[in-house]
C-alpha positions, -999 to 999 in steps of 0.1 A, spaced: 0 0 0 13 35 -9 15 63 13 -12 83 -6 -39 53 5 -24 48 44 -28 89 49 -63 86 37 -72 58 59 -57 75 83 -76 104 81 -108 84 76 -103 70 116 -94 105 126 -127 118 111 -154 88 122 -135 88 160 -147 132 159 -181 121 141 -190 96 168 -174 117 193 -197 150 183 -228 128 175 -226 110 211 -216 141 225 -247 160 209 -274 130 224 -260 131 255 -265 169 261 -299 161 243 -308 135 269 -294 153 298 -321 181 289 -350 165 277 -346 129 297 -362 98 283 -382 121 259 -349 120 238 -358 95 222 -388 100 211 -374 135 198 -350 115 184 -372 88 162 -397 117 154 -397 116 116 -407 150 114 -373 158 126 -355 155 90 -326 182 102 -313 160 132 -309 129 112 -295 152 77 -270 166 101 -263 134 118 -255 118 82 -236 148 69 -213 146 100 -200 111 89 -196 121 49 -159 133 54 -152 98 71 -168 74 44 -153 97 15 -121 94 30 -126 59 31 -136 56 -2 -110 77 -19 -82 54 -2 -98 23 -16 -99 36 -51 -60 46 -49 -58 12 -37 -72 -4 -66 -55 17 -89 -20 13 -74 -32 -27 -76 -44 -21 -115 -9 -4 -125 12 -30 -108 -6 -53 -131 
């Protein structure tokens, strides 16, 4: 494996370990003020912006993930 694909990886663990950090972070302040009505906040389908924003936190993490399996596979097609 390059270096190119290992930084990427890399960075993809940085960036899911601050996504699950922030989203756990961001329920447990949500339960400490609302209590066991969290969750039904939280399963409301009406609230579309918690679960957008909850989604959008983990994009940087799958695309970095992504990107450092497609140099992967190139760097695997050229050694061919």
């Amino acid at each position: 494996m390059g270096d190119l694909p290992k930084v990427f990886r890399i960075l993809g663990w940085v960036f899911l370990a601050l996504a699950v950090n922030i989203v756990g972070i961001s329920v447990g302040a949500l339960w400490m003020k609302l209590g066991p009505a969290t969750v039904d906040l939280l399963l409301d389908p009406a609230n579309a912006t918690i679960w957008l924003t909850t989604a959008l936190t983990f994009v940087p993490a799958i695309g970095s993930f992504y990107a450092a399996y497609l140099l992967r596979r190139r760097e695997a097609r050229q050694a061919d």
